[in-house]
BASE-421874 format. One record per atom (N, C-alpha, C, O, CB): x, z, y. Coordinates in steps of 0.05 Angstrom, whole numbers, padded with zeros to 5 digits, always signed. Each point is the difference from the previous one (the first is absolute). Glycine has a CB too. Layout:
% BASE-421874
XZY ...
//
This chain:
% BASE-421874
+00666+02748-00942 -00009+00027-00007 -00029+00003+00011 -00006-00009+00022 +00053+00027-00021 -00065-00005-00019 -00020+00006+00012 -00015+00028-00009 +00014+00012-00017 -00014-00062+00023 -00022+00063+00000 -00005+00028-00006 -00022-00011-00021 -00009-00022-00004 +00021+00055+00052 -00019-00006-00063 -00029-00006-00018 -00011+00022+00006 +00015+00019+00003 -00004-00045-00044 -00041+00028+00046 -00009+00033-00005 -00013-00002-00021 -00014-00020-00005 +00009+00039+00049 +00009+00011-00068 -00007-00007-00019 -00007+00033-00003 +00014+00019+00006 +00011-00070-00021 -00060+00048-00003 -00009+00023-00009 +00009+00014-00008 +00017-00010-00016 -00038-00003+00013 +00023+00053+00002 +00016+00016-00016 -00031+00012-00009 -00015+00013+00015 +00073-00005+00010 -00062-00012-00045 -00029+00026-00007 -00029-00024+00007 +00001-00024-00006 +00028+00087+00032 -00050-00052-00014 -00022-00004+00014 +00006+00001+00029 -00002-00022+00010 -00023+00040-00046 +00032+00003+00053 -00005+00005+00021 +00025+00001+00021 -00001+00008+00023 -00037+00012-00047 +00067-00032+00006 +00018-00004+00011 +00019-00019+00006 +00010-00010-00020 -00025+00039+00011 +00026-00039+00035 +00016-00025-00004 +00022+00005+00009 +00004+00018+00017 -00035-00048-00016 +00051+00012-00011 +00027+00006+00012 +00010-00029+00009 -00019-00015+00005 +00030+00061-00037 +00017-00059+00035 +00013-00016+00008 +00025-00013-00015 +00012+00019-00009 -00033+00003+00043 +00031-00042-00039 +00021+00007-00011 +00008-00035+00017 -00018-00017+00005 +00010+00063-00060 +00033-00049+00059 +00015-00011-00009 +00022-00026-00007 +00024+00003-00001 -00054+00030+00003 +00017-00057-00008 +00004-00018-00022 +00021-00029+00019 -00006-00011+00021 -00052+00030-00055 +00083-00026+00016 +00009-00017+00002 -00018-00031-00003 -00024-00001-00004 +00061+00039-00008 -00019-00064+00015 -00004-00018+00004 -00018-00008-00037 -00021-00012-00004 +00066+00008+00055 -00030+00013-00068 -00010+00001-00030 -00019+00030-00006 +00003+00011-00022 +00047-00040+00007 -00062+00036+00028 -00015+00022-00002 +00013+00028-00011 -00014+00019-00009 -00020-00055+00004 +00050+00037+00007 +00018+00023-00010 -00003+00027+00020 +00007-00005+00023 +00028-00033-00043 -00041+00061+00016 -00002+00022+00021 +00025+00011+00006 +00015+00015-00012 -00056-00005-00002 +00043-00023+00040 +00021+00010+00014 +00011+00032+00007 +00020+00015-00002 -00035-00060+00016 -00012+00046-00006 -00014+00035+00017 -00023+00001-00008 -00016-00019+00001 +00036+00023+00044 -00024+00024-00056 -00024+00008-00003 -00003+00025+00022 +00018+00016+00005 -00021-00034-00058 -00030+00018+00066 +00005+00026+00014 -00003+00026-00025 -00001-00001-00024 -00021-00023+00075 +00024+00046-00031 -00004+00029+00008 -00020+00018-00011 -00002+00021-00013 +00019-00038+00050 -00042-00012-00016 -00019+00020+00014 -00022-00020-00014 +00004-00023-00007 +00020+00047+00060 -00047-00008-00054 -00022-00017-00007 -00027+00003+00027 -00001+00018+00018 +00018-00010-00079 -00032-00028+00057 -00022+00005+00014 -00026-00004+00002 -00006-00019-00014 +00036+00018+00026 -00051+00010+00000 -00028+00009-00012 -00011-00020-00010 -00015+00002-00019 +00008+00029+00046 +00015-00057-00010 -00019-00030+00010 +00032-00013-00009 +00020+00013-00005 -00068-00007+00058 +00040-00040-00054 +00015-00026-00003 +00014+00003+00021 +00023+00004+00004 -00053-00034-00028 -00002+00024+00049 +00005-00005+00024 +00027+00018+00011 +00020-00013+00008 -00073+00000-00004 +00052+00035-00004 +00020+00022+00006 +00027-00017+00003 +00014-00008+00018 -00040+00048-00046 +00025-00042-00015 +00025-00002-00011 +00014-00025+00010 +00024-00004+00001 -00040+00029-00039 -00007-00041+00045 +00015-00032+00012 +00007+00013+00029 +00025+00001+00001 -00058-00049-00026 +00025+00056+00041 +00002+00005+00028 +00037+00018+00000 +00019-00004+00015 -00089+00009-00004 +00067+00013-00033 +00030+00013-00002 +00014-00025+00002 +00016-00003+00019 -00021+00047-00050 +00001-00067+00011 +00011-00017-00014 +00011-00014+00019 +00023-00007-00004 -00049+00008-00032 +00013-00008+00059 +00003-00023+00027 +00013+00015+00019 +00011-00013+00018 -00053-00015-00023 +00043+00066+00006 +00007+00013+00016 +00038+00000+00004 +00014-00004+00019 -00067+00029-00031 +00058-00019-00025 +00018-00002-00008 +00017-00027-00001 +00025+00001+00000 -00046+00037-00017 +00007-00065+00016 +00013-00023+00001 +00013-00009+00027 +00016-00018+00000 -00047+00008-00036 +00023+00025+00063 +00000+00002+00021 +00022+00010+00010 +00016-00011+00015 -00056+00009-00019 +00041+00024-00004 +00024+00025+00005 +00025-00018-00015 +00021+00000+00013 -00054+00057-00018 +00034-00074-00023 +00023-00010-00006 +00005-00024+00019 +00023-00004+00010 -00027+00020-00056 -00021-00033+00052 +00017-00020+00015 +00008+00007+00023 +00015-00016+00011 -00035-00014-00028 +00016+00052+00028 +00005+00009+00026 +00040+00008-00004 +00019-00004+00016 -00084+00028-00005 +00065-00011-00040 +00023+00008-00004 +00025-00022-00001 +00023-00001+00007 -00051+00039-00028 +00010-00056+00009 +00020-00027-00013 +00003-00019+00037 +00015-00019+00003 -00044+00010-00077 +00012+00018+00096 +00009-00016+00017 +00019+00021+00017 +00002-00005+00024 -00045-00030-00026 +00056+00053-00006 +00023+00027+00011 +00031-00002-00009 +00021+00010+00009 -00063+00025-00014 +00034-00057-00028 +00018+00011-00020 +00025-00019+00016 -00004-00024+00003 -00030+00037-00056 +00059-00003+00061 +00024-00009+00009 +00020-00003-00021 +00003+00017-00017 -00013+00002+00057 +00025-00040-00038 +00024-00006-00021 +00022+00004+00012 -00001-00009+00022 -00019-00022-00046 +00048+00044+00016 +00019+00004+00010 +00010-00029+00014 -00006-00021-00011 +00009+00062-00022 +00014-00041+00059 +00004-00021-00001 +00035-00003-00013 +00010-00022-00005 -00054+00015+00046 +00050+00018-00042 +00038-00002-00008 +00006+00025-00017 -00008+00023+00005 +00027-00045+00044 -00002+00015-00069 +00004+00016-00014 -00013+00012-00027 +00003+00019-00015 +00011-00020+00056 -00032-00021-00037 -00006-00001-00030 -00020+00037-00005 -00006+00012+00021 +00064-00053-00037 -00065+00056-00014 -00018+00012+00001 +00012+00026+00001 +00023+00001-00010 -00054-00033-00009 +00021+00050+00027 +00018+00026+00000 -00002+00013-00026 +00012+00021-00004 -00019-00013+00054 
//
C-alpha cells in the first residue's frame, strides 16, 4: 500500500489511498492548500496506523466473538 497526493482544482491537494495494483483504497476528507501539507497529513496518518497495527491483539482461545 502506498499514498498518492493528487491535485483537486489549481490550488488544492488531497491524499488518497492505493493498494499494491493501484487501486484506491481510501480517499481522504480533507483537502489542502500545498502538496507539502497534503503529504505531511499523508506520513502523519501512516504513523497513527502503524502505531495501531503494533496494539492490534488476537484472541487467544475461543476463537472470534
Amino acid at each position: 500500500m502506498h499514498f498518492e497526493i493528487r491535485p483537486i482544482g489549481r490550488h488544492l491537494w488531497t491524499r488518497a489511498l492505493l493498494d499494491a495494483s493501484d487501486v484506491t483504497v481510501m480517499g481522504s476528507d480533507r483537502t489542502f492548500p500545498s502538496k507539502a501539507q497534503a503529504s505531511a497529513a499523508a506520513f502523519a496518518f501512516s504513523k497513527l496506523v502503524t502505531r495501531a497495527g503494533k496494539t492490534l491483539s488476537v484472541p487467544t482461545s475461543g476463537g472470534l466473538a
